[in-house]
C-alpha positions in Angstrom: 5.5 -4.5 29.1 4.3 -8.2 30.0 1.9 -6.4 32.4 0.4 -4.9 28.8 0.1 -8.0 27.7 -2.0 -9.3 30.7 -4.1 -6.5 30.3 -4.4 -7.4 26.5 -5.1 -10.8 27.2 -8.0 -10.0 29.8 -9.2 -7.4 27.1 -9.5 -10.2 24.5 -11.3 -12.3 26.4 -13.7 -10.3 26.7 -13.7 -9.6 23.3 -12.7 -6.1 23.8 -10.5 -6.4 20.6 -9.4 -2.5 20.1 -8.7 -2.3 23.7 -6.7 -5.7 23.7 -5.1 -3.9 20.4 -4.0 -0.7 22.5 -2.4 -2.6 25.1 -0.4 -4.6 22.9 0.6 -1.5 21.2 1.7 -0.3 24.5 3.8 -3.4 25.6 5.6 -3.5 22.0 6.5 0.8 22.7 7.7 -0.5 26.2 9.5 -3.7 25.0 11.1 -1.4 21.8 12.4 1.2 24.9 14.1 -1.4 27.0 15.9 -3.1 23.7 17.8 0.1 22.7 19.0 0.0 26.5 20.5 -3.7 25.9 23.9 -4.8 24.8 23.0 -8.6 25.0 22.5 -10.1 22.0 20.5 -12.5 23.5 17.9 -10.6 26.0 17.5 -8.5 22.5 16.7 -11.6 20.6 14.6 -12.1 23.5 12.3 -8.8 23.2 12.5 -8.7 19.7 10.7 -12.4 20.1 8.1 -10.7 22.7 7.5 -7.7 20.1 6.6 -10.9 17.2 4.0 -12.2 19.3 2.6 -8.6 20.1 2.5 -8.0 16.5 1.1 -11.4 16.0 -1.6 -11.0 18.3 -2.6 -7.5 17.4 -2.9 -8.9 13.6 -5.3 -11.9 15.1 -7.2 -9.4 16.7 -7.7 -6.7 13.5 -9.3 -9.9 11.7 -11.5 -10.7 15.4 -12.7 -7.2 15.0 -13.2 -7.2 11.6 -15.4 -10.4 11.3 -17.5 -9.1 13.9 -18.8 -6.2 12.2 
């Protein structure tokens, strides 16, 4: 999952915004896998705070992609 968000990073940064947009999509699918496996409260609080900034970034990105056209 954070090895998606790399990828999404270097994607952005080249302004590649649906591509950075895929691979946060990915890691938030990953991060949403390993949470159903967890029983701690707190590494779930954890991912669930990972999956916000996914979601965050992908909705910064939408509006990057949207300006641009």
């Amino acid at each position: 999952a954070h090895q998606q968000i790399r990828l999404g990073d270097i994607q952005a940064s080249a302004q590649k915004w649906t591509r950075a947009i895929e691979c946060y999509l990915r890691a938030i699918e990953y991060f949403k896998t390993i949470q159903k496996s967890l029983y701690d409260t707190s590494l779930i609080s954890n991912i669930q705070a990972q999956i916000i900034q996914c979601e965050k970034a992908i909705d910064f990105y939408h509006l990057k992609d949207r300006s641009e056209q």
